[in-house]
N, CA, C and O atoms as a printed pandas DataFrame, in Angstrom:
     atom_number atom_name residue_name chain_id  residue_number  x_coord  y_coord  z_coord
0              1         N          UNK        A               1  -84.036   91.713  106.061
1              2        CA          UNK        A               1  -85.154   92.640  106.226
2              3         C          UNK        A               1  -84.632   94.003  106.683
3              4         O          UNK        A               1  -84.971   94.976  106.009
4              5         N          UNK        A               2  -83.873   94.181  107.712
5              6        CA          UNK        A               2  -82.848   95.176  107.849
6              7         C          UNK        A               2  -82.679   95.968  107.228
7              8         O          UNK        A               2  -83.135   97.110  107.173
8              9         N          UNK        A               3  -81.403   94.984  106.215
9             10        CA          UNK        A               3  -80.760   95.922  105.435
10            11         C          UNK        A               3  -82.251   96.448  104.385
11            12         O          UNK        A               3  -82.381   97.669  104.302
12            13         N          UNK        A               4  -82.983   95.851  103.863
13            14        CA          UNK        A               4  -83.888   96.267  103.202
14            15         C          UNK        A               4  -84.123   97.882  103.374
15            16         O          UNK        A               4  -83.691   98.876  102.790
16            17         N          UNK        A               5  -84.938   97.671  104.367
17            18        CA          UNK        A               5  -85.381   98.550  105.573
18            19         C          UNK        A               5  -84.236   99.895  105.567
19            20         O          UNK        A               5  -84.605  101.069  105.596
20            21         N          UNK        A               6  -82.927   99.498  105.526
21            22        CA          UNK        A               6  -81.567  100.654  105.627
22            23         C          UNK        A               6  -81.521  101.567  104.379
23            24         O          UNK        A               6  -81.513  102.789  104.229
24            25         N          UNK        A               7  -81.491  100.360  103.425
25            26        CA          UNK        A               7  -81.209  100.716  101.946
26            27         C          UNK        A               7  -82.580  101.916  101.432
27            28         O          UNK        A               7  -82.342  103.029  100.963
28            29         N          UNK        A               8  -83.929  101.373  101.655
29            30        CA          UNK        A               8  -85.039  102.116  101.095
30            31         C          UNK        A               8  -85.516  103.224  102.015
31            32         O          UNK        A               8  -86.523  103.888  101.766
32            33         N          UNK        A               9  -84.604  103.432  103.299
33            34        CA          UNK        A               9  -85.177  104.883  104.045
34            35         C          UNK        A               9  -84.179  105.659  104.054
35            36         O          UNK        A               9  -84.021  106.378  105.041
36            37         N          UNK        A              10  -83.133  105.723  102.823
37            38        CA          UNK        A              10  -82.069  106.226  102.911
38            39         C          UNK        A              10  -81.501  106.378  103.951
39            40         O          UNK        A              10  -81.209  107.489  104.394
40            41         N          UNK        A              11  -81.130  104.790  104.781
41            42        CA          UNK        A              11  -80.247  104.939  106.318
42            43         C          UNK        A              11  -80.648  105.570  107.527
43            44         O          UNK        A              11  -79.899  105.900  108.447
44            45         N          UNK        A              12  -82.033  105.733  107.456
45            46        CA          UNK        A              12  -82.200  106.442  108.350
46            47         C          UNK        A              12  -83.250  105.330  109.073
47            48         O          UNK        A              12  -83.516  105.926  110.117
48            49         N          UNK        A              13  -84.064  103.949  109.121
49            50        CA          UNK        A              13  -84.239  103.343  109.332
50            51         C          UNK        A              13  -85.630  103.867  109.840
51            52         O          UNK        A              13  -86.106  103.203  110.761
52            53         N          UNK        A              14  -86.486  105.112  109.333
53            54        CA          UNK        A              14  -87.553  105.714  109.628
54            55         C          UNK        A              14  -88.209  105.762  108.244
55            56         O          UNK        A              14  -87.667  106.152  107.210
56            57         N          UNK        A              15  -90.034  105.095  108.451
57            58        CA          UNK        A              15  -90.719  105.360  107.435
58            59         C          UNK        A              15  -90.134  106.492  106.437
59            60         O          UNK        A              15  -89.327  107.300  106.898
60            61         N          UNK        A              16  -90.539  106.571  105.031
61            62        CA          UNK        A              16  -89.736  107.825  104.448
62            63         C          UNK        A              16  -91.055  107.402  103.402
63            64         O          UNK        A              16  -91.606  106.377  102.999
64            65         N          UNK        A              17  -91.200  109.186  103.213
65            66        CA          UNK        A              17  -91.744  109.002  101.307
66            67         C          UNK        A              17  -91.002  108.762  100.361
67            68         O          UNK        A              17  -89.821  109.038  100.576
68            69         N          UNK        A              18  -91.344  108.166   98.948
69            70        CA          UNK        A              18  -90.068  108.683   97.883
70            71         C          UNK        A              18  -89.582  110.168   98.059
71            72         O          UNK        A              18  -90.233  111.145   98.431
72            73         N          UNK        A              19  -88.423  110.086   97.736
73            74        CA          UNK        A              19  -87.846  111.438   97.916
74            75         C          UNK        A              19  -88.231  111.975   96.104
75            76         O          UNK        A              19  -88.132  111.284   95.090
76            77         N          UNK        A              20  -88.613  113.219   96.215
77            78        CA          UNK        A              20  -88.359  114.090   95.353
78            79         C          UNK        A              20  -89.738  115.037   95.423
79            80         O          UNK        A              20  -90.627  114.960   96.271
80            81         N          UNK        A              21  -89.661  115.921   94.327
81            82        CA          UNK        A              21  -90.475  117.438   94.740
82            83         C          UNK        A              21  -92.124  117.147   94.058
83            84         O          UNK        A              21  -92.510  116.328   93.225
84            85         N          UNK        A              22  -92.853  118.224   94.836
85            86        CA          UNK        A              22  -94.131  117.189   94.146
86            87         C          UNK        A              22  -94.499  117.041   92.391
87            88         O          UNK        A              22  -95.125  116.172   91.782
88            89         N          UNK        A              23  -93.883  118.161   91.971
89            90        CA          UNK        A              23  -94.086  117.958   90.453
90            91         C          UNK        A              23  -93.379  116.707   89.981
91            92         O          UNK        A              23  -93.999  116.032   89.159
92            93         N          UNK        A              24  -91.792  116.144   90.490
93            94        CA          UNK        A              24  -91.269  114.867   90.000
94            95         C          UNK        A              24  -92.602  113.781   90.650
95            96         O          UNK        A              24  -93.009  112.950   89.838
96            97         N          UNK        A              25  -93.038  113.779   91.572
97            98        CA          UNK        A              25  -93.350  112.552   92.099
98            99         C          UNK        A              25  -95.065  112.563   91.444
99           100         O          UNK        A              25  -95.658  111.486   91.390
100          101         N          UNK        A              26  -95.621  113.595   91.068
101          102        CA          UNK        A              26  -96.875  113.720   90.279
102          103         C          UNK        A              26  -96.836  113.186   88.964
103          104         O          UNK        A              26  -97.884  112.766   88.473
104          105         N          UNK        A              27  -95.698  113.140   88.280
105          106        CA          UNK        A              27  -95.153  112.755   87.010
106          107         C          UNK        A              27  -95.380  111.577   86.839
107          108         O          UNK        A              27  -95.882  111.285   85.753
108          109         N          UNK        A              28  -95.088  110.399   87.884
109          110        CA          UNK        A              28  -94.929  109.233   88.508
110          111         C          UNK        A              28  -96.170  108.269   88.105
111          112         O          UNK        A              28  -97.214  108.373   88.749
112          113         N          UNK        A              29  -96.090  107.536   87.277
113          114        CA          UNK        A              29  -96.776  106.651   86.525
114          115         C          UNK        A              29  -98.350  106.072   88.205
115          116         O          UNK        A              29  -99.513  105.674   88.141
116          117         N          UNK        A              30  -97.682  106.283   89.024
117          118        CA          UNK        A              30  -97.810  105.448   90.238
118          119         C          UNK        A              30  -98.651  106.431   91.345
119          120         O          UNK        A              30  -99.323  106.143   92.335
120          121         N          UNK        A              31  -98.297  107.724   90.709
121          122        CA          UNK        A              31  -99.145  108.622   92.047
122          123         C          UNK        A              31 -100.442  108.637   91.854
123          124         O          UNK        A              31 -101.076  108.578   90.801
124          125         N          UNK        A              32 -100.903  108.744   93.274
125          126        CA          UNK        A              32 -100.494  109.654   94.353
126          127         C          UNK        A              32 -100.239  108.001   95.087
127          128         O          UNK        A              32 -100.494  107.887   96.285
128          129         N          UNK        A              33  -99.810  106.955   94.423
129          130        CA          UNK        A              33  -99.223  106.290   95.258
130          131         C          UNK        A              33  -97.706  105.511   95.280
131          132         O          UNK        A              33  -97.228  104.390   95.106
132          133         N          UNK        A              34  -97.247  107.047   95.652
133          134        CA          UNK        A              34  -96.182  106.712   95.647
134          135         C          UNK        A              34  -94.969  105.804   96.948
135          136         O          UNK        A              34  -95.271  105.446   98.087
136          137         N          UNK        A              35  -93.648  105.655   96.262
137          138        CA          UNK        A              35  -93.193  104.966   97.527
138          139         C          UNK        A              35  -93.271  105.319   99.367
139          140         O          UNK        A              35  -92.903  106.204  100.139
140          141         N          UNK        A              36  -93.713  104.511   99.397
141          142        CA          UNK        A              36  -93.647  104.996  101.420
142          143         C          UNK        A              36  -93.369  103.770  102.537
143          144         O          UNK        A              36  -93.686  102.586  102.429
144          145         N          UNK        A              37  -92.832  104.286  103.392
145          146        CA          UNK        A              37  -92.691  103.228  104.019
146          147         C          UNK        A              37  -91.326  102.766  104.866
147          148         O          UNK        A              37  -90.749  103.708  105.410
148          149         N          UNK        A              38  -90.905  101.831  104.998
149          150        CA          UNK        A              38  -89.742  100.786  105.101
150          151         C          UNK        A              38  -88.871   99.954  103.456
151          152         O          UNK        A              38  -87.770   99.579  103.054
152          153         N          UNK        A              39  -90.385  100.064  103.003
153          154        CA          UNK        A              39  -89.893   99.592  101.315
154          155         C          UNK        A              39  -90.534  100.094  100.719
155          156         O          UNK        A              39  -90.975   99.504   99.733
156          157         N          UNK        A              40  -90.836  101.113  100.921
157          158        CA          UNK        A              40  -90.975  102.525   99.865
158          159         C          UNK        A              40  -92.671  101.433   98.932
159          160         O          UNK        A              40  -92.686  101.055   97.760
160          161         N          UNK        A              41  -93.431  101.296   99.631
161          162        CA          UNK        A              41  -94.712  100.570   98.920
162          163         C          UNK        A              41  -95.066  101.582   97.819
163          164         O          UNK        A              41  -95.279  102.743   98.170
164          165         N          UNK        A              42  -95.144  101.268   96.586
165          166        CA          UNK        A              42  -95.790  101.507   95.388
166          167         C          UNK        A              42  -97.253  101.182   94.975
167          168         O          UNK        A              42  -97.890  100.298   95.548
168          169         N          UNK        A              43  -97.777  101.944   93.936
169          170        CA          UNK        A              43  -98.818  101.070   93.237
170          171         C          UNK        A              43  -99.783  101.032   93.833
171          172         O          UNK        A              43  -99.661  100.551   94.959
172          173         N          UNK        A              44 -101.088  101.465   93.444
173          174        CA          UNK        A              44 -102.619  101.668   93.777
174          175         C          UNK        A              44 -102.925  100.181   94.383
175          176         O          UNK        A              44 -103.657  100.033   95.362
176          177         N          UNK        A              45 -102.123   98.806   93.522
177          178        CA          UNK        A              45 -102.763   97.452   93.664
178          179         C          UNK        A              45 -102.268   96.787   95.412
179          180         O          UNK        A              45 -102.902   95.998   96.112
180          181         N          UNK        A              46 -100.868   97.496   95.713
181          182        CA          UNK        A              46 -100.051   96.892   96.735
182          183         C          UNK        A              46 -100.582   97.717   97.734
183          184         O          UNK        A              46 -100.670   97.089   98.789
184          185         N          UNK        A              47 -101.102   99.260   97.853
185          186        CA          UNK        A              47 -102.020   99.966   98.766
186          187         C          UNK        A              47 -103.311   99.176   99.140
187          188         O          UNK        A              47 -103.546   98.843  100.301
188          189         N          UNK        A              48 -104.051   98.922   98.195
189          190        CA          UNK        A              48 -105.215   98.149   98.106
190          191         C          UNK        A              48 -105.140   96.741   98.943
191          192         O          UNK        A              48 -105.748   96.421   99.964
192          193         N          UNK        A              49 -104.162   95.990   98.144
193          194        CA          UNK        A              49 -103.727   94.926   98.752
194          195         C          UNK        A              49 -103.440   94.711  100.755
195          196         O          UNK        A              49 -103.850   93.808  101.484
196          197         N          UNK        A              50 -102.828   95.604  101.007
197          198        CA          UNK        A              50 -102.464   95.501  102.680
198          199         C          UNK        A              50 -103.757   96.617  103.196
199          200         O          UNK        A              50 -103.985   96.856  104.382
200          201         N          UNK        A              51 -104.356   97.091  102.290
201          202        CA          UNK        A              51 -105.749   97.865  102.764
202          203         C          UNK        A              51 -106.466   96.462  103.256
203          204         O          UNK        A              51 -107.071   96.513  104.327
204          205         N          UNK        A              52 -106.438   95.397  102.641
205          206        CA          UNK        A              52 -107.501   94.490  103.024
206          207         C          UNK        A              52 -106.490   93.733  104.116
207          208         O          UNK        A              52 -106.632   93.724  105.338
208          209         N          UNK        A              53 -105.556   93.175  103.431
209          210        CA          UNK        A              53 -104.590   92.695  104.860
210          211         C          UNK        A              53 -105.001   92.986  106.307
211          212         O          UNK        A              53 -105.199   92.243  107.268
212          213         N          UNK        A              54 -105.076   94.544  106.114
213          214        CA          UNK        A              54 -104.866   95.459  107.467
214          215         C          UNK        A              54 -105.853   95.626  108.490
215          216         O          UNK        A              54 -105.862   95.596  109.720
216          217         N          UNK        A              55 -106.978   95.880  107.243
217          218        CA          UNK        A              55 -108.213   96.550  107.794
218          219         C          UNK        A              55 -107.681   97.900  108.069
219          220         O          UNK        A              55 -108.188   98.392  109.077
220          221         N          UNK        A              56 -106.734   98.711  107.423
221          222        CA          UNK        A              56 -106.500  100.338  107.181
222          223         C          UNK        A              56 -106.503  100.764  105.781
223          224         O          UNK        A              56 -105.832  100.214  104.907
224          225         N          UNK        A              57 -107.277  101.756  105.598
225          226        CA          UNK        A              57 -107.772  102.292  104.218
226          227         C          UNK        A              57 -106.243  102.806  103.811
227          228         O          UNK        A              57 -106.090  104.027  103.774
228          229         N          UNK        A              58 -105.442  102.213  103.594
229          230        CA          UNK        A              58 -104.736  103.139  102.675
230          231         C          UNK        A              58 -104.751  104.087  101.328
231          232         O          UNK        A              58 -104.093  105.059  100.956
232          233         N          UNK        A              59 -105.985  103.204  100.712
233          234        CA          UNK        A              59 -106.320  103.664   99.523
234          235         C          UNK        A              59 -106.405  105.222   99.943
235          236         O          UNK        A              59 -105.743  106.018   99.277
236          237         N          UNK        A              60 -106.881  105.506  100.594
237          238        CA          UNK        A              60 -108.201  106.602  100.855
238          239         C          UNK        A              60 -107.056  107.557  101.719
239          240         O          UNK        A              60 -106.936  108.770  101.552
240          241         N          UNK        A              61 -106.306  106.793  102.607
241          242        CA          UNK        A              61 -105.151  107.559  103.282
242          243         C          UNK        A              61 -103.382  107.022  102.980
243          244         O          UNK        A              61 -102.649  106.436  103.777
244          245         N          UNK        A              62 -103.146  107.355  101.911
245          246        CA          UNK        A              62 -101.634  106.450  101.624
246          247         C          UNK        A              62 -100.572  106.727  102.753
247          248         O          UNK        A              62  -99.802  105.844  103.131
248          249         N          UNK        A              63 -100.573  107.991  103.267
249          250        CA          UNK        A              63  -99.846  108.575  104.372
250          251         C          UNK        A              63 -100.181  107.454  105.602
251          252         O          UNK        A              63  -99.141  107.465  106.261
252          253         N          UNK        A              64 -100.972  106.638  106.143
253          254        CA          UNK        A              64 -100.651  105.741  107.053
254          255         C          UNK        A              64  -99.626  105.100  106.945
255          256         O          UNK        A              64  -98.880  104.981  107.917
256          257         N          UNK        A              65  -99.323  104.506  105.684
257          258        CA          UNK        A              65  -98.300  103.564  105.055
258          259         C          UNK        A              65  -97.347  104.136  106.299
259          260         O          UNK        A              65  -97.019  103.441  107.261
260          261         N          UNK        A              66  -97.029  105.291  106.137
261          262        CA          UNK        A              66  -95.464  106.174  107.103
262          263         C          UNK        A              66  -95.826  105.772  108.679
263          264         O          UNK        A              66  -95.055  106.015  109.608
264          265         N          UNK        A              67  -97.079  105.139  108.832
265          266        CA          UNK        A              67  -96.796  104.861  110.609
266          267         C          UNK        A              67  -96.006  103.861  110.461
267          268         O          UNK        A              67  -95.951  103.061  109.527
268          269         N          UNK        A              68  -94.850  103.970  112.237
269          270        CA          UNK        A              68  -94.178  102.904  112.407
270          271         C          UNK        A              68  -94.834  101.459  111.966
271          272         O          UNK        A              68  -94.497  100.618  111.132
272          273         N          UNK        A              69  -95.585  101.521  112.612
273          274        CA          UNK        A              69  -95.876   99.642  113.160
274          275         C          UNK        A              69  -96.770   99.226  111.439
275          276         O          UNK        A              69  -96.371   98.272  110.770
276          277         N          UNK        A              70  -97.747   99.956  111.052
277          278        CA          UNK        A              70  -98.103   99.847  109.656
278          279         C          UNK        A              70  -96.690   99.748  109.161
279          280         O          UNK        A              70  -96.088   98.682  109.292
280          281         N          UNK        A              71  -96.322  100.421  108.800
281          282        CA          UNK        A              71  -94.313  100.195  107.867
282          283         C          UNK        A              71  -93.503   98.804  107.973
283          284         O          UNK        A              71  -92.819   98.147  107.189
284          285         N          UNK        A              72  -93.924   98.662  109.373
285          286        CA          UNK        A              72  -93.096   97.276  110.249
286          287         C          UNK        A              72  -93.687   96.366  109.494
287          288         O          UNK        A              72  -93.014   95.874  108.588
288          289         N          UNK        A              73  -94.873   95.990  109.656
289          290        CA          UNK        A              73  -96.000   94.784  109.415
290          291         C          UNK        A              73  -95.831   94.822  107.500
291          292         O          UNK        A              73  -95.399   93.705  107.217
292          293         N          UNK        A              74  -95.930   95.297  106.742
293          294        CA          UNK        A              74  -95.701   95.826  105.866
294          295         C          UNK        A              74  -94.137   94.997  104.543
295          296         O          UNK        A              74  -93.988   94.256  103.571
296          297         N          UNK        A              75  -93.428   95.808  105.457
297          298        CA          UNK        A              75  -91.843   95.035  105.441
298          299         C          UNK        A              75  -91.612   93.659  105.406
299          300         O          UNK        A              75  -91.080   92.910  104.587
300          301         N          UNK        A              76  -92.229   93.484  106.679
301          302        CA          UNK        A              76  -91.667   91.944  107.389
302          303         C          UNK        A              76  -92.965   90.811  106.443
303          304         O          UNK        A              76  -92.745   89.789  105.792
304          305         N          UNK        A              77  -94.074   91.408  106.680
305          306        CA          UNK        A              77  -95.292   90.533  105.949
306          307         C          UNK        A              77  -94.832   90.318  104.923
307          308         O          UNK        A              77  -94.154   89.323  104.665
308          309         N          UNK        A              78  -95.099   91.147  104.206
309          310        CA          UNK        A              78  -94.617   91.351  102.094
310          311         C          UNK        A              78  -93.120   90.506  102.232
311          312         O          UNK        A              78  -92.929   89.540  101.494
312          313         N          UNK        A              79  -92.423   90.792  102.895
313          314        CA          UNK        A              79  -90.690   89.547  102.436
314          315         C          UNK        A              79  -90.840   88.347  103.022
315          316         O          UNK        A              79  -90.300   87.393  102.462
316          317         N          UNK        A              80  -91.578   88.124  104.235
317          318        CA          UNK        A              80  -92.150   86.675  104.784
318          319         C          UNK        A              80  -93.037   86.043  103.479
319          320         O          UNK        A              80  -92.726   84.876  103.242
320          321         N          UNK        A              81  -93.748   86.425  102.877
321          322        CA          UNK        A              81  -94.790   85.964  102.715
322          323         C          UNK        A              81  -94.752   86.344  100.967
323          324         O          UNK        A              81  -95.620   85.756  100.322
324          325         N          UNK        A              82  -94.038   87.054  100.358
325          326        CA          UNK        A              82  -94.024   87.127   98.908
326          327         C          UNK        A              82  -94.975   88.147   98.521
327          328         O          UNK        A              82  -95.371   87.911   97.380
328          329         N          UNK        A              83  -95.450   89.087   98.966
329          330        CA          UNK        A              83  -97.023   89.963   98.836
330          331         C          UNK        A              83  -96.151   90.477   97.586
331          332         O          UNK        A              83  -96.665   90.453   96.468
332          333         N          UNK        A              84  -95.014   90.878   97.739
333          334        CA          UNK        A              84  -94.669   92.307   96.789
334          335         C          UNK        A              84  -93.929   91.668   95.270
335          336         O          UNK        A              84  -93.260   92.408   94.549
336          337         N          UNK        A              85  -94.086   90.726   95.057
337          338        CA          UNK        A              85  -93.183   90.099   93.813
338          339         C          UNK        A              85  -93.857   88.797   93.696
339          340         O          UNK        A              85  -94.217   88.576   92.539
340          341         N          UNK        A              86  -94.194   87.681   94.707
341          342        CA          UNK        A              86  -94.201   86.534   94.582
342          343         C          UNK        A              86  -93.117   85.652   95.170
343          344         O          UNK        A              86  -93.000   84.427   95.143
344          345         N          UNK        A              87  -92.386   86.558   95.686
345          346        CA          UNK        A              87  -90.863   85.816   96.026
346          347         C          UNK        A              87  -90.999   86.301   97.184
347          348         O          UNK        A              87  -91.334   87.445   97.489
348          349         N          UNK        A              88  -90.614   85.019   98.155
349          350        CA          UNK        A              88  -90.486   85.637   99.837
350          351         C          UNK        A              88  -89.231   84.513  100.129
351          352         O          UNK        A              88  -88.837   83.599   99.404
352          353         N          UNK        A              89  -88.819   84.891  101.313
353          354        CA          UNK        A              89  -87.430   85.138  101.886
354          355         C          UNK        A              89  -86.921   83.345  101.739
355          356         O          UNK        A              89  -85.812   82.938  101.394
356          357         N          UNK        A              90  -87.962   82.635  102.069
357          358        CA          UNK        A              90  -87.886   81.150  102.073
358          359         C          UNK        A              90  -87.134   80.819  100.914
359          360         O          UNK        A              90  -86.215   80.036  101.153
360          361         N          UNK        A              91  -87.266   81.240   99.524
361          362        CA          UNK        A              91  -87.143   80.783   98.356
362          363         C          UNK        A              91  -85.379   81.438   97.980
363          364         O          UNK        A              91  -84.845   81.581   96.880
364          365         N          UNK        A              92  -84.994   81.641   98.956
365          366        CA          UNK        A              92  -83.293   82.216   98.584
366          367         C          UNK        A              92  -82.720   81.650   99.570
367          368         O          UNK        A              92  -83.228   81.205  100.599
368          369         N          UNK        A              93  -81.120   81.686   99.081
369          370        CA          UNK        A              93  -80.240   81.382  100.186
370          371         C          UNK        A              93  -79.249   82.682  100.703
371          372         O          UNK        A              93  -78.864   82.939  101.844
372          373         N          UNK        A              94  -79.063   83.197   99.778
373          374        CA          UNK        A              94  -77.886   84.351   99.553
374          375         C          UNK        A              94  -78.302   85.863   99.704
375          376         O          UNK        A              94  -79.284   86.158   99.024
376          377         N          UNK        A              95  -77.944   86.534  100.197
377          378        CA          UNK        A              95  -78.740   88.299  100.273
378          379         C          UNK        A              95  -78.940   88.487   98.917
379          380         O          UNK        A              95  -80.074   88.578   98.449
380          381         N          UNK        A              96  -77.666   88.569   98.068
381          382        CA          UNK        A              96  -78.058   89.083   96.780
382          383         C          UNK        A              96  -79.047   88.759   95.925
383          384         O          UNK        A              96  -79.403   89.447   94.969
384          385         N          UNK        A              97  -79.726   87.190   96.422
385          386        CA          UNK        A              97  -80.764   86.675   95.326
386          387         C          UNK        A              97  -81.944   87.540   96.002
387          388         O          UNK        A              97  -82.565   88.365   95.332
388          389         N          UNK        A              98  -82.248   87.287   97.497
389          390        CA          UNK        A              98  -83.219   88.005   98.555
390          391         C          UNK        A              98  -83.320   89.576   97.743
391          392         O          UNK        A              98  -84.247   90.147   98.318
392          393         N          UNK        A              99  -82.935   90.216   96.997
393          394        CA          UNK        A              99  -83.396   91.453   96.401
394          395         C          UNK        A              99  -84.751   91.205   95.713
395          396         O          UNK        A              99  -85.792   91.806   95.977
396          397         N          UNK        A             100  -84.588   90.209   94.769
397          398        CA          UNK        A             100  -86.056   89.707   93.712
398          399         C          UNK        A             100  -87.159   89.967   94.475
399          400         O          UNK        A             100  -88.218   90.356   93.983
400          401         N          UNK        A             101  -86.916   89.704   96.122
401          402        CA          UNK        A             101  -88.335   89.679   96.339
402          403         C          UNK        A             101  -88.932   91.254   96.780
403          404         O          UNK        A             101  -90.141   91.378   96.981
404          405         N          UNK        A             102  -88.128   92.284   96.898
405          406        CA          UNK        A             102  -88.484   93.527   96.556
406          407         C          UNK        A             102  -88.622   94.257   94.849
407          408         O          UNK        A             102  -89.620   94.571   94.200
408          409         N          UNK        A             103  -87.170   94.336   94.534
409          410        CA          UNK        A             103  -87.065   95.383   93.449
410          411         C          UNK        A             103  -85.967   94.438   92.330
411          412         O          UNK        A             103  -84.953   94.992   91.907
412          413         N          UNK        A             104  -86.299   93.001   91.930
413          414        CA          UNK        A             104  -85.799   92.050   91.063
414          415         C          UNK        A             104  -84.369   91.941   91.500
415          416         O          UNK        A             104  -84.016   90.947   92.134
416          417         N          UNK        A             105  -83.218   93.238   91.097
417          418        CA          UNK        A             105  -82.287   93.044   91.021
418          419         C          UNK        A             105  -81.212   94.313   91.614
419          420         O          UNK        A             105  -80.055   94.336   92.034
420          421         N          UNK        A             106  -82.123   95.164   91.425
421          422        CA          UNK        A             106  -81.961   96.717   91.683
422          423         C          UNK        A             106  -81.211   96.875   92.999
423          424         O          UNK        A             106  -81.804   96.971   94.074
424          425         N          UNK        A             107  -79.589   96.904   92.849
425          426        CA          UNK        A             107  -79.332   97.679   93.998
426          427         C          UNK        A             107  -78.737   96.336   94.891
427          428         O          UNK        A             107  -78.316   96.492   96.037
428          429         N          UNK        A             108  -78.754   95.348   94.391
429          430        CA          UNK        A             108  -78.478   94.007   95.236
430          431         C          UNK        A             108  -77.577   93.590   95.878
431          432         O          UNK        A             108  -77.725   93.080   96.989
432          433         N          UNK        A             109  -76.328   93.752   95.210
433          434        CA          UNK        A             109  -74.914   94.089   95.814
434          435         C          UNK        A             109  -74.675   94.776   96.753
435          436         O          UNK        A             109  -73.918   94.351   97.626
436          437         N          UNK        A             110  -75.330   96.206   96.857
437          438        CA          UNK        A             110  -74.629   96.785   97.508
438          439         C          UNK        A             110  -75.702   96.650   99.186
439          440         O          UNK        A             110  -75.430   97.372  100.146
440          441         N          UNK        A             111  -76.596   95.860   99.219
441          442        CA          UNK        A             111  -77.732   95.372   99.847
442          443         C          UNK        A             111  -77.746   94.500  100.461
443          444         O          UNK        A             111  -78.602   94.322  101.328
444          445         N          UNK        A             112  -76.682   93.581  100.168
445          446        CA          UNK        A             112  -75.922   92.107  100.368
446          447         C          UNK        A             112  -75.063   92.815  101.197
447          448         O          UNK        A             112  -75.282   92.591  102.388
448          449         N          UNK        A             113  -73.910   93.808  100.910
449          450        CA          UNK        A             113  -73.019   94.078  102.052
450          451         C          UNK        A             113  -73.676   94.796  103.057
451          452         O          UNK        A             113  -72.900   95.085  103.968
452          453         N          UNK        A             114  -74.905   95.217  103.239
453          454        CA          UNK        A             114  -75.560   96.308  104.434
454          455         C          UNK        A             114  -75.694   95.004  105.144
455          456         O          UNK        A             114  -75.047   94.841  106.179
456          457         N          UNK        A             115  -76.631   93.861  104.599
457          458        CA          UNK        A             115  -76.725   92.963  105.191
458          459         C          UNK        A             115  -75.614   92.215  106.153
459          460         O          UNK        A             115  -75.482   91.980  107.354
460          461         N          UNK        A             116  -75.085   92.041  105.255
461          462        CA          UNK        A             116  -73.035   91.676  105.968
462          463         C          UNK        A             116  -73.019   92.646  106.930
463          464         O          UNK        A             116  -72.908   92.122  108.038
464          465         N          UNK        A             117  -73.055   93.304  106.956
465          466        CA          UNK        A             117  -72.518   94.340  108.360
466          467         C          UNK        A             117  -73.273   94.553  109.473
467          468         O          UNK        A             117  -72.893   95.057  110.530
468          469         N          UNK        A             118  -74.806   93.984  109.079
469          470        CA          UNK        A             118  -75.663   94.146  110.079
470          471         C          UNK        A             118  -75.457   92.729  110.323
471          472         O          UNK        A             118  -75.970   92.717  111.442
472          473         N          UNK        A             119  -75.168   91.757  110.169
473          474        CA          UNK        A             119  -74.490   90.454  110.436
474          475         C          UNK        A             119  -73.122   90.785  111.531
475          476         O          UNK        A             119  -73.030   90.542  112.734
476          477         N          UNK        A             120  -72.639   91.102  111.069
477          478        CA          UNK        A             120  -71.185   91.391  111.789
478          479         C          UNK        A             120  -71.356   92.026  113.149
479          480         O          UNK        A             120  -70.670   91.631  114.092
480          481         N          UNK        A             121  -72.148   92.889  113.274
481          482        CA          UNK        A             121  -72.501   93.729  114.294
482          483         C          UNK        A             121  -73.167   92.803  115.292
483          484         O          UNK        A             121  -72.946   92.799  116.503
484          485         N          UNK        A             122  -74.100   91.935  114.565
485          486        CA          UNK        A             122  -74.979   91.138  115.371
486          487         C          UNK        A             122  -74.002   90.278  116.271
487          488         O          UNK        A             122  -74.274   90.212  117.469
488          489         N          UNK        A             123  -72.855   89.594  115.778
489          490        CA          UNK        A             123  -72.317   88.317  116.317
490          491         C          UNK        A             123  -71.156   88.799  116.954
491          492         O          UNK        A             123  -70.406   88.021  117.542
């Protein structure tokens, strides 16, 4: 969850929007809901979705998504529990498979070693 968390706030381990300028991110099949968050939440359906979870309108305000503890709950819920794919953390053994349940495959490797190191650090 961590490394998740490392990888999608570009290391900075603070809510983040997608990065880019508003004309790229208007372009965006997906706006005005675009990535935010801890795992960069996408998609009118996954706003909607933790709108009811929450009892916070995201629809209506996507910028909550960026509070801490909304971001936290968010993260940890959706990879506990499969919200964002169908795949939650139970159903893997290995970091690299644990990607599917964000972004399929995207980025997995190098996601697996953040993980490793936030392992290493831990023990």
């Amino acid at each position: 969850i961590f490394a998740t968390a490392w990888h999608e706030t570009a290391h900075t381990l603070t809510p983040v929007t997608e990065y880019g300028g508003p004309k790229y991110l208007k372009s965006k099949k997906y706006y005005p809901y675009i990535g935010r968050g801890f795992v960069q939440l996408t998609w009118d359906y996954n706003y909607k979705k933790y709108s009811k979870i929450m009892g916070i309108d995201f629809v209506t305000h996507p910028d909550l998504v960026l509070e801490v503890k909304a971001s936290a709950f968010i993260l940890v819920h959706g990879m506990i529990n499969g919200t964002f794919s169908g795949k939650k953390l139970s159903d893997y053994n290995t970091f690299v498979s644990m990607r599917k349940i964000i972004n399929v495959t995207d980025k997995a490797q190098l996601i697996a070693g953040i993980a490793d190191r936030f392992l290493l650090a831990l023990a």
